[in-house]
N, CA, C and O atoms as a Tinker XYZ file with bonds, in Angstrom:
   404  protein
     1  N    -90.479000  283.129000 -140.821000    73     2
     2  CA   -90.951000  283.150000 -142.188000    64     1     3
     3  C    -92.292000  283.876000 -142.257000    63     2     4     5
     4  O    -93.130000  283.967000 -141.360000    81     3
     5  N    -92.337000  284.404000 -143.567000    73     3     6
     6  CA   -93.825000  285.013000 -143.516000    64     5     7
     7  C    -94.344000  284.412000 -145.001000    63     6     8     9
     8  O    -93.670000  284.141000 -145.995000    81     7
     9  N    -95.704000  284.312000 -144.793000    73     7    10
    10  CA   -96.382000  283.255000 -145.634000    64     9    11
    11  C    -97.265000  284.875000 -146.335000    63    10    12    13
    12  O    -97.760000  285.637000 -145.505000    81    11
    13  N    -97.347000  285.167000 -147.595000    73    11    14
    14  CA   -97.584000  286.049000 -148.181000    64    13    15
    15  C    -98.807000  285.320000 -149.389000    63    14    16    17
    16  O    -98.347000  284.377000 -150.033000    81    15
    17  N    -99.979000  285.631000 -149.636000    73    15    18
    18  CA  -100.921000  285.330000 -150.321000    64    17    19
    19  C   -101.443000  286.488000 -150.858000    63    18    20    21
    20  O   -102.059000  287.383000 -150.280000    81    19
    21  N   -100.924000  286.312000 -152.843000    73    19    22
    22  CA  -101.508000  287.780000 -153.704000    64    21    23
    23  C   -102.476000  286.965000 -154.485000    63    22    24    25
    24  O   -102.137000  285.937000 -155.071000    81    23
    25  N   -103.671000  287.433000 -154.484000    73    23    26
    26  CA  -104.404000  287.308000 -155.624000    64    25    27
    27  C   -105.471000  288.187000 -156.160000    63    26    28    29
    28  O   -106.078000  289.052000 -155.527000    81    27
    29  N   -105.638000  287.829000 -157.520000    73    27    30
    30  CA  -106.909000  288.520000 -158.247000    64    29    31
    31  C   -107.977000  287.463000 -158.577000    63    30    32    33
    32  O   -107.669000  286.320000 -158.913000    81    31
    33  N   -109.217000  287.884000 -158.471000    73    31    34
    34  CA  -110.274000  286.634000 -158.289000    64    33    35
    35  C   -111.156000  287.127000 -159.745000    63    34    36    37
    36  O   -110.412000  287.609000 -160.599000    81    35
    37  N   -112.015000  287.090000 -159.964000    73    35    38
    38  CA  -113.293000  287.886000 -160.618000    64    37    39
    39  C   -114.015000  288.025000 -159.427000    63    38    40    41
    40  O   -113.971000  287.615000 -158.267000    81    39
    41  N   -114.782000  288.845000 -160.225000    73    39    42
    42  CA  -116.176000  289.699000 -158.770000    64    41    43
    43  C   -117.264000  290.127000 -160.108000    63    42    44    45
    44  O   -118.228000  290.866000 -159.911000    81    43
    45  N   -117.010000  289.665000 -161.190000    73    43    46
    46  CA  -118.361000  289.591000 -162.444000    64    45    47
    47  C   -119.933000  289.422000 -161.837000    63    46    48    49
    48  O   -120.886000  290.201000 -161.803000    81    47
    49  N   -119.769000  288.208000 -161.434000    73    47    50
    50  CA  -121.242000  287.622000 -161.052000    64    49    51
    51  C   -121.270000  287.546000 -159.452000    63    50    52    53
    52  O   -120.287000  287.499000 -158.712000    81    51
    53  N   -122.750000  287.546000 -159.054000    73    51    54
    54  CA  -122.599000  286.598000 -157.503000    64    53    55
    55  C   -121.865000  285.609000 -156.986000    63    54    56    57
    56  O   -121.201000  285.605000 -155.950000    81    55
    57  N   -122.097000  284.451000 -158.083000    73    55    58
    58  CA  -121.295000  283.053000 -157.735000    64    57    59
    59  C   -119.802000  283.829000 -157.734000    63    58    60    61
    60  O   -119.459000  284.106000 -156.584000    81    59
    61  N   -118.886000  284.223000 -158.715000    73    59    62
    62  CA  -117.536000  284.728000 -158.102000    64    61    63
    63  C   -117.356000  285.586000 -157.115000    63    62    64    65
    64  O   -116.447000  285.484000 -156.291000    81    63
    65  N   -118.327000  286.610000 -157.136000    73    63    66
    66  CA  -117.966000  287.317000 -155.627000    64    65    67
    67  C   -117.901000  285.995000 -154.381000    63    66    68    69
    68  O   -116.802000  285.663000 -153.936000    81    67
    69  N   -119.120000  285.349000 -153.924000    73    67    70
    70  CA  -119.292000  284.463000 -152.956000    64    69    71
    71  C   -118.032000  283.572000 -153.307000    63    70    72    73
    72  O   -117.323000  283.565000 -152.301000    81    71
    73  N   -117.432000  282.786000 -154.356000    73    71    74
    74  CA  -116.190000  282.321000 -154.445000    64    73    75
    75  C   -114.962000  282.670000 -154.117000    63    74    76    77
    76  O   -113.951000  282.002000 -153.905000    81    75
    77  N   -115.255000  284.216000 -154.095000    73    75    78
    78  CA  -113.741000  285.199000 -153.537000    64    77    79
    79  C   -113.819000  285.487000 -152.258000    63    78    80    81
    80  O   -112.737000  285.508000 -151.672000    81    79
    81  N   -115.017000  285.777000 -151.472000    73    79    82
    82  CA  -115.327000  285.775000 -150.386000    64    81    83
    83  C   -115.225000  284.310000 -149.431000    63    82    84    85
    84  O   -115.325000  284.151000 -148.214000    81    83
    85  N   -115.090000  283.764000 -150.056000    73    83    86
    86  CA  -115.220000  282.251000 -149.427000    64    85    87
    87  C   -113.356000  282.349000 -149.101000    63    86    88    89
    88  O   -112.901000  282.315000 -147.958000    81    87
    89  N   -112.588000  282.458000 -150.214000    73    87    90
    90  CA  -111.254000  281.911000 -150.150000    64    89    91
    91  C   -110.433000  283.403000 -149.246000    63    90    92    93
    92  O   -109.465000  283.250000 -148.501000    81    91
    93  N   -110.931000  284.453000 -149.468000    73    91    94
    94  CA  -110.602000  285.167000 -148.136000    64    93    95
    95  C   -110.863000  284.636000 -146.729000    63    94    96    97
    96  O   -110.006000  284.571000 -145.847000    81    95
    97  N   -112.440000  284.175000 -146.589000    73    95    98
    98  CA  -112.416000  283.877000 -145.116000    64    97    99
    99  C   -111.784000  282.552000 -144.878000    63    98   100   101
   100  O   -111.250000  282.276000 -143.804000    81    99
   101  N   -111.830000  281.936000 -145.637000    73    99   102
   102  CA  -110.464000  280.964000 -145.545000    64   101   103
   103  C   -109.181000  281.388000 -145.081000    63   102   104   105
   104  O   -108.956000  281.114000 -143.903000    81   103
   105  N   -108.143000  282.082000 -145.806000    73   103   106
   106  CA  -107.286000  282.953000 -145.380000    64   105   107
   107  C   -107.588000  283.222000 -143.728000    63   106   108   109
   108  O   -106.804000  282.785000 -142.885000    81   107
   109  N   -108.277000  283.655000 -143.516000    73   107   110
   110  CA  -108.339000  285.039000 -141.799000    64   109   111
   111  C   -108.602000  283.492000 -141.537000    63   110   112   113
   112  O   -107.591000  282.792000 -141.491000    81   111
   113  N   -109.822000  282.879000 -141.361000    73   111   114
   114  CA  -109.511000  281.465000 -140.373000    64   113   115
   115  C   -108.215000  281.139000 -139.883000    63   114   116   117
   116  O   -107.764000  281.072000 -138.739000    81   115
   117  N   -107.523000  280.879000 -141.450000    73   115   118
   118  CA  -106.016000  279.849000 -140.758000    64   117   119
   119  C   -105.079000  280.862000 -140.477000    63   118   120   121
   120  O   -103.877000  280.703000 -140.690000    81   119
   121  N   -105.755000  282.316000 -139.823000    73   119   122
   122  CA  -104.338000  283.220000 -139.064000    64   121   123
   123  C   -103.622000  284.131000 -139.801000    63   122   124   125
   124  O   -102.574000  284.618000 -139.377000    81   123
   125  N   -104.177000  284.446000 -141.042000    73   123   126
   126  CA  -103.929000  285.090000 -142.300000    64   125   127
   127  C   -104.735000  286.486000 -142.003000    63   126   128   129
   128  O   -105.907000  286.497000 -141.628000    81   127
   129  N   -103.964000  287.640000 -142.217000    73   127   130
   130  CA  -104.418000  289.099000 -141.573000    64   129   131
   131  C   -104.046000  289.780000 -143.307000    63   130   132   133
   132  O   -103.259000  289.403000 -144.175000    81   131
   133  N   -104.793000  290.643000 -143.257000    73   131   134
   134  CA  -105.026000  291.995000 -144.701000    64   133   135
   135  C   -103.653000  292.726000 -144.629000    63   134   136   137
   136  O   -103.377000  293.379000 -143.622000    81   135
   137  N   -102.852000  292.638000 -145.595000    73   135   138
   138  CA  -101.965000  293.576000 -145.687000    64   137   139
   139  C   -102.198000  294.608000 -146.688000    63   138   140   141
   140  O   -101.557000  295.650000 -146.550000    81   139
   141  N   -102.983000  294.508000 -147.648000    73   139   142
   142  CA  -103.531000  295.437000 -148.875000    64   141   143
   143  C   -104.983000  294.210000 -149.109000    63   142   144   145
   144  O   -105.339000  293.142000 -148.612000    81   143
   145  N   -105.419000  295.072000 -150.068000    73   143   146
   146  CA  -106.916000  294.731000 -150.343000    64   145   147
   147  C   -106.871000  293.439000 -150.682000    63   146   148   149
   148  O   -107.748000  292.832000 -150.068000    81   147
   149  N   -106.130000  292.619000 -151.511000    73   147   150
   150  CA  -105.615000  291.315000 -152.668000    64   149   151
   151  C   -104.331000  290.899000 -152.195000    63   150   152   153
   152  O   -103.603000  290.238000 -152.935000    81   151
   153  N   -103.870000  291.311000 -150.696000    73   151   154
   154  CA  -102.861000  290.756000 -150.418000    64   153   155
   155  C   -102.970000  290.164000 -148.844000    63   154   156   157
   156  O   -103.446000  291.025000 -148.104000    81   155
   157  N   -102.613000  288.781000 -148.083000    73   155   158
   158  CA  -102.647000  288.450000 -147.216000    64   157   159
   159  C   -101.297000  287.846000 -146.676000    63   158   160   161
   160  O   -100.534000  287.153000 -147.349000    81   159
   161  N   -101.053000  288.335000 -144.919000    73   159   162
   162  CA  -100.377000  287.684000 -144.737000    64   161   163
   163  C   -100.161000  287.018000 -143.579000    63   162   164   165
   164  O   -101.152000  287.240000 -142.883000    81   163
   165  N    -99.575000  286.479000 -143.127000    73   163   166
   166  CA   -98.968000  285.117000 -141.702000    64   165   167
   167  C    -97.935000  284.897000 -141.621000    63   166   168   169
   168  O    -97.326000  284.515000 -142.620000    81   167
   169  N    -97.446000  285.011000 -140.684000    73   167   170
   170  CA   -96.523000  285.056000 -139.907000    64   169   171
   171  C    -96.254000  283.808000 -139.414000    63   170   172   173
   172  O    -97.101000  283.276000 -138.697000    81   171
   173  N    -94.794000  283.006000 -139.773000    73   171   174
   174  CA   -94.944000  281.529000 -139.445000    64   173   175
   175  C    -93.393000  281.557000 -138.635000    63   174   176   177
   176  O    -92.422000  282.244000 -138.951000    81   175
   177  N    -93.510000  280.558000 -137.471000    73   175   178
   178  CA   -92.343000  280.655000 -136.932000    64   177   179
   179  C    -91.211000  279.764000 -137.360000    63   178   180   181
   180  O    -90.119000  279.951000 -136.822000    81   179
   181  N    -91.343000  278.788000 -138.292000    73   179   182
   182  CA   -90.573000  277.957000 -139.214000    64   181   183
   183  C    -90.865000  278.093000 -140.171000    63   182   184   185
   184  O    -91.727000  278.894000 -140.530000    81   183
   185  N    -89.993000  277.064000 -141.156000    73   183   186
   186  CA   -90.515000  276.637000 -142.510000    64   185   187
   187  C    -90.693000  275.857000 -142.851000    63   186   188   189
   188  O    -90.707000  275.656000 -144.066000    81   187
   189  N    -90.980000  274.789000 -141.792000    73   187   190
   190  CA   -92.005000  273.983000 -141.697000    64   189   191
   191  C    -93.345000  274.606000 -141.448000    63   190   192   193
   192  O    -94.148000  274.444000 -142.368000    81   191
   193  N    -93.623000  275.055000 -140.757000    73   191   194
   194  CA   -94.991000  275.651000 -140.689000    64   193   195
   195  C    -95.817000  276.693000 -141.752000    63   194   196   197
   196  O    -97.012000  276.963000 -141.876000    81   195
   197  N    -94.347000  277.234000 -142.595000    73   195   198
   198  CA   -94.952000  277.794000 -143.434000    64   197   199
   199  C    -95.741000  276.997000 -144.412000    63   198   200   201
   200  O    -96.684000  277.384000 -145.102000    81   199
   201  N    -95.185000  275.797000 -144.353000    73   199   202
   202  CA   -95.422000  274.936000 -145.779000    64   201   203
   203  C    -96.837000  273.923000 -145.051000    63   202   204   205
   204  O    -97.162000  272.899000 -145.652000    81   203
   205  N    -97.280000  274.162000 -144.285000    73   203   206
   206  CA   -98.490000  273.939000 -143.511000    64   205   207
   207  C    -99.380000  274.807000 -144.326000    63   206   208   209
   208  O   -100.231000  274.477000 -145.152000    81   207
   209  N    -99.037000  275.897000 -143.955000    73   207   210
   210  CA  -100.035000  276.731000 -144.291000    64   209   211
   211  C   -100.055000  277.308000 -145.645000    63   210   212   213
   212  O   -100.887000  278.185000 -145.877000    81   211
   213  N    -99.464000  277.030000 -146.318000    73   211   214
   214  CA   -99.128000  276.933000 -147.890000    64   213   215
   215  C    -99.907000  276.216000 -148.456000    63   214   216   217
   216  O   -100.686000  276.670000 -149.294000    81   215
   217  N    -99.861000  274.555000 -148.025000    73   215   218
   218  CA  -100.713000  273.412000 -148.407000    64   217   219
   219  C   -101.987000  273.965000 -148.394000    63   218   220   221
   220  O   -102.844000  273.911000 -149.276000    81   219
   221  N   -102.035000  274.586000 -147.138000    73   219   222
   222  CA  -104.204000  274.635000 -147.219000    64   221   223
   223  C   -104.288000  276.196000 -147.404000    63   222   224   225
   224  O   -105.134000  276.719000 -146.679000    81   223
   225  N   -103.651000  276.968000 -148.149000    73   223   226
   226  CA  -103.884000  278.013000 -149.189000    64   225   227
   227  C   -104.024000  277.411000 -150.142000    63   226   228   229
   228  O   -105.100000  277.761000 -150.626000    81   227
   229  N   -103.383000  276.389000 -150.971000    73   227   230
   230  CA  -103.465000  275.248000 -151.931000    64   229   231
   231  C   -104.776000  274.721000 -152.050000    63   230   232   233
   232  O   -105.554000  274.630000 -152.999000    81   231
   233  N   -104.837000  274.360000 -150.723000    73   231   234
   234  CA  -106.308000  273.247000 -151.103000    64   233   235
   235  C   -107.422000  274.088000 -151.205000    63   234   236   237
   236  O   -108.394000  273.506000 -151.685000    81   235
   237  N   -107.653000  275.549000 -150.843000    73   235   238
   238  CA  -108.528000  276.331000 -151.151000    64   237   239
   239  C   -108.475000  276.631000 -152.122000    63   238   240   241
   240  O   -109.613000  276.986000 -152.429000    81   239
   241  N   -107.628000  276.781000 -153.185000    73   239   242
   242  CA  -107.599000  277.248000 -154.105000    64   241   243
   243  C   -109.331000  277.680000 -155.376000    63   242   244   245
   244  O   -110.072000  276.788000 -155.788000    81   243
   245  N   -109.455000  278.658000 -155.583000    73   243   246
   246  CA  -110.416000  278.646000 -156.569000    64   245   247
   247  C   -110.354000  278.429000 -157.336000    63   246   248   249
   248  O   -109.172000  278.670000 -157.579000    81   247
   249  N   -111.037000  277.826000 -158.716000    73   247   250
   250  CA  -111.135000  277.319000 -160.047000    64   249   251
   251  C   -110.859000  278.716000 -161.028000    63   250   252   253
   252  O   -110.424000  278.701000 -162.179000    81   251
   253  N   -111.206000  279.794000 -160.303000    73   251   254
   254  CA  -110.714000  281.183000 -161.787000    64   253   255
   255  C   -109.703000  282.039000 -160.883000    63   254   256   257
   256  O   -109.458000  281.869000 -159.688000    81   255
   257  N   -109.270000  282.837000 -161.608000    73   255   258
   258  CA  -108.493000  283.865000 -161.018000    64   257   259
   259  C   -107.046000  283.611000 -161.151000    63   258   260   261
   260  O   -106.748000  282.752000 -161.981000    81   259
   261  N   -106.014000  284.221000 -160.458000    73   259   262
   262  CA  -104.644000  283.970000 -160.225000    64   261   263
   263  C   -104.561000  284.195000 -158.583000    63   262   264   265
   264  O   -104.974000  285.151000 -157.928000    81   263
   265  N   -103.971000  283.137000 -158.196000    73   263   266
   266  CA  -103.528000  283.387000 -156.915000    64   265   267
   267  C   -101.841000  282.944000 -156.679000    63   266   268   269
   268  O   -101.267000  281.906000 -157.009000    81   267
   269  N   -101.410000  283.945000 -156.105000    73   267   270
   270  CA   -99.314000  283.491000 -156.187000    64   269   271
   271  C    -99.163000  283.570000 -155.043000    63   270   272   273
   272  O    -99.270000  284.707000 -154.584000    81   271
   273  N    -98.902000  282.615000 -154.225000    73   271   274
   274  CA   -98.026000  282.166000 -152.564000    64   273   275
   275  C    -96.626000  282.435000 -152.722000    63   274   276   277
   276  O    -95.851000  281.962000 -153.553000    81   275
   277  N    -96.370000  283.441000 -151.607000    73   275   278
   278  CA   -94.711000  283.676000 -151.722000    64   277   279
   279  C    -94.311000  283.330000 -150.482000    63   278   280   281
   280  O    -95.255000  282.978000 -149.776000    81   279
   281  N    -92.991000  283.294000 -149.831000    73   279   282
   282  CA   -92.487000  283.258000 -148.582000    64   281   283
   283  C    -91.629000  283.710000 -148.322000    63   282   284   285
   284  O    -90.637000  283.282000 -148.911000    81   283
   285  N    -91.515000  284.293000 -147.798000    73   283   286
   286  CA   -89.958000  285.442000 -147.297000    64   285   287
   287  C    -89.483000  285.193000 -145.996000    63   286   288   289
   288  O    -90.057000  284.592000 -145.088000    81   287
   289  N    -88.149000  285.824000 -146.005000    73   287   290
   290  CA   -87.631000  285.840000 -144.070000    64   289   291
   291  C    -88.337000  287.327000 -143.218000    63   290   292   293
   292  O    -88.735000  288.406000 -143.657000    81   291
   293  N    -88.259000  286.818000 -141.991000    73   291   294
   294  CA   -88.665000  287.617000 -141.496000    64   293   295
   295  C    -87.229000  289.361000 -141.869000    63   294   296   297
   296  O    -87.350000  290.568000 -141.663000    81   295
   297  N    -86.349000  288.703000 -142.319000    73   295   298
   298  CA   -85.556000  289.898000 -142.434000    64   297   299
   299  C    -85.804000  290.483000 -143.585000    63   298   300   301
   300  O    -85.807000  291.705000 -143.733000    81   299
   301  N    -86.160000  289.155000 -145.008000    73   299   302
   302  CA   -86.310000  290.274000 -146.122000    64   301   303
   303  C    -87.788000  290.857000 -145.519000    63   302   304   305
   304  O    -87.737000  292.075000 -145.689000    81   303
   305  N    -88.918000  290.546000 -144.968000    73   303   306
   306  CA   -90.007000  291.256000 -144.522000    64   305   307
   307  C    -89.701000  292.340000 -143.924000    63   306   308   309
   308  O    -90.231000  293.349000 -144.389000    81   307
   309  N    -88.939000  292.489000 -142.941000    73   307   310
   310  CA   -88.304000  293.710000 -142.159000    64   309   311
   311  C    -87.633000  294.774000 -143.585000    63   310   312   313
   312  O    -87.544000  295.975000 -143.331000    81   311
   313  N    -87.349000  294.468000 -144.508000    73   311   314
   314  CA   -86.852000  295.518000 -145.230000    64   313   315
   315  C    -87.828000  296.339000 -146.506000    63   314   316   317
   316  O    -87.512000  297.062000 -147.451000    81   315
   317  N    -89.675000  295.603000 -145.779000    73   315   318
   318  CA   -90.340000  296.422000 -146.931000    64   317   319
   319  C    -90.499000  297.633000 -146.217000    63   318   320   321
   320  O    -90.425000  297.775000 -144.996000    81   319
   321  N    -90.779000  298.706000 -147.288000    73   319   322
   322  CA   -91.175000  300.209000 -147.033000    64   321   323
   323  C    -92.368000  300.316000 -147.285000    63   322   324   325
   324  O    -92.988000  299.969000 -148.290000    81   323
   325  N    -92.679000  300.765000 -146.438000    73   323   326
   326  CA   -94.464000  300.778000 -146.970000    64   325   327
   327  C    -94.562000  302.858000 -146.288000    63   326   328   329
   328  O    -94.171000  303.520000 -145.327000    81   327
   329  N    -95.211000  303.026000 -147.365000    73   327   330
   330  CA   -95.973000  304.330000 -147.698000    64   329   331
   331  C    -97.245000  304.318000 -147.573000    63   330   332   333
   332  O    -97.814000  303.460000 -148.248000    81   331
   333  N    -98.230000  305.336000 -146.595000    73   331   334
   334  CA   -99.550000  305.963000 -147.073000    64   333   335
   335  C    -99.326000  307.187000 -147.136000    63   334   336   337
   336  O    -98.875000  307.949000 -146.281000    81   335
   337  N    -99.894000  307.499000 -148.938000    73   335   338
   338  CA   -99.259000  308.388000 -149.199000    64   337   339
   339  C    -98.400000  308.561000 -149.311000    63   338   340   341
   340  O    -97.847000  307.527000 -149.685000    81   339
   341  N    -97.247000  309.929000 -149.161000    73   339   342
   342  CA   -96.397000  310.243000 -148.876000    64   341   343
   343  C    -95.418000  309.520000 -147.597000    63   342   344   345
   344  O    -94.278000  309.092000 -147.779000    81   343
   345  N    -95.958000  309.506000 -146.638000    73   343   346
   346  CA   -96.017000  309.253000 -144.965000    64   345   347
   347  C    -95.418000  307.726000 -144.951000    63   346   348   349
   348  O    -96.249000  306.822000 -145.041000    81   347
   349  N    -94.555000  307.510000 -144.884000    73   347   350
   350  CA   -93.743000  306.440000 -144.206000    64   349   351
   351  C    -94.340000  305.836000 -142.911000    63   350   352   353
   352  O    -94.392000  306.481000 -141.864000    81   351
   353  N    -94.797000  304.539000 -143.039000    73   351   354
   354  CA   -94.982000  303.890000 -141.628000    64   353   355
   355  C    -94.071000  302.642000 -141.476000    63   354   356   357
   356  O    -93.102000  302.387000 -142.191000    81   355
   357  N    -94.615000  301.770000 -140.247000    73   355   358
   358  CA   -93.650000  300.700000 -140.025000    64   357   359
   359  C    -94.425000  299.707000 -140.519000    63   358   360   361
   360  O    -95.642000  299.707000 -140.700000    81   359
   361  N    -93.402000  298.627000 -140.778000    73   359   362
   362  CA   -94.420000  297.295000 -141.214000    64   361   363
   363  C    -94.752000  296.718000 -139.596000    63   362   364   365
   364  O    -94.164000  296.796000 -138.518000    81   363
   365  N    -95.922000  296.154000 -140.039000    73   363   366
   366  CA   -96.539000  295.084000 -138.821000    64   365   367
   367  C    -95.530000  294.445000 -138.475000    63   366   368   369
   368  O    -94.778000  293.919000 -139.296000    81   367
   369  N    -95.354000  294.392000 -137.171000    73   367   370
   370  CA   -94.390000  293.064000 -136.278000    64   369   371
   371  C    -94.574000  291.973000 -135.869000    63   370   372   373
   372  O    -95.726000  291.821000 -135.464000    81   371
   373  N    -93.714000  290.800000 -135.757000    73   371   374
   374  CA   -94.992000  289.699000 -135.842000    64   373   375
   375  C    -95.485000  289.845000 -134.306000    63   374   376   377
   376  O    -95.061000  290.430000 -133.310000    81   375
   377  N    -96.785000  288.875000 -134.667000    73   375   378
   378  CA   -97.481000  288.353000 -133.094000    64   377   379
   379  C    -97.095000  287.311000 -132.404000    63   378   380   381
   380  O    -96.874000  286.138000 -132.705000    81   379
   381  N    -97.031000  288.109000 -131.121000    73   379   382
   382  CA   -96.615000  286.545000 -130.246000    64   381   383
   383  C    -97.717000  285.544000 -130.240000    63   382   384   385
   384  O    -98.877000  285.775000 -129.899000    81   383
   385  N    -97.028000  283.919000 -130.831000    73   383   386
   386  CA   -97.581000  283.263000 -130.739000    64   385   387
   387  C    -97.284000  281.943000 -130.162000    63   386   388   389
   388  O    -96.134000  281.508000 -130.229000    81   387
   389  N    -98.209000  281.279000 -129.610000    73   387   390
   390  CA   -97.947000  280.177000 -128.615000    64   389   391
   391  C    -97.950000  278.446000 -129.333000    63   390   392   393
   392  O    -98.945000  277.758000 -129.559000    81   391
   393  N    -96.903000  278.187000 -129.503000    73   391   394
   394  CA   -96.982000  276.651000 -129.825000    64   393   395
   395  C    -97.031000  275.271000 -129.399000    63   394   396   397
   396  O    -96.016000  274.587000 -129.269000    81   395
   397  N    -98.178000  274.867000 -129.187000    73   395   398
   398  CA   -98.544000  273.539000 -128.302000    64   397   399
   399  C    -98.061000  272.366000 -129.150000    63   398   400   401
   400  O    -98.318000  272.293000 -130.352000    81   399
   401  N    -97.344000  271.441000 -128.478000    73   399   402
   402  CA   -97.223000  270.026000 -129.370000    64   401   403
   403  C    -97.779000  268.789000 -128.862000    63   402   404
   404  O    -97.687000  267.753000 -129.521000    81   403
């Protein structure tokens, strides 16, 4: 599963920039990598785990803005196209990751 985080924040004042900046580094903490500027994503090896990390995208949540949590398979993920530019590249693959219980 891939755990997908879009949002638009304000960046008006200081206090919202530092509010948008806060709930990004939130994001990269819990393993959440830049796929576009307003878009984040993670790579989860269940869906149970996605919904881990769903919850505490949740509990960060900011008081303004829009933020929309999506989740996809790793296969519909395998079927985005991504363009720079013209120029066709590959999407990111996931990372190997190690699960302790």
């Amino acid at each position: 599963m891939w755990v997908l985080v879009l949002f638009d924040l304000p960046t008006e004042t200081k206090r919202d920039r530092q509010v948008a900046t806060r709930f990004r580094k939130n994001l990269l903490d819990d393993g959440f990598s830049m796929f576009q500027f307003s878009i984040y994503m993670r790579f989860c090896p269940s869906r149970e785990n996605a919904e881990v990390h769903t919850k505490r995208v949740k509990n960060a949540l900011p008081k303004q803005g829009k933020v929309c949590i999506m989740q996809i398979t790793d296969k519909q993920f395998g079927m985005i196209e991504l363009f720079h530019g013209q120029k066709e590249m590959e999407p990111e693959k996931p990372s190997q990751q190690l699960e302790l219980f």
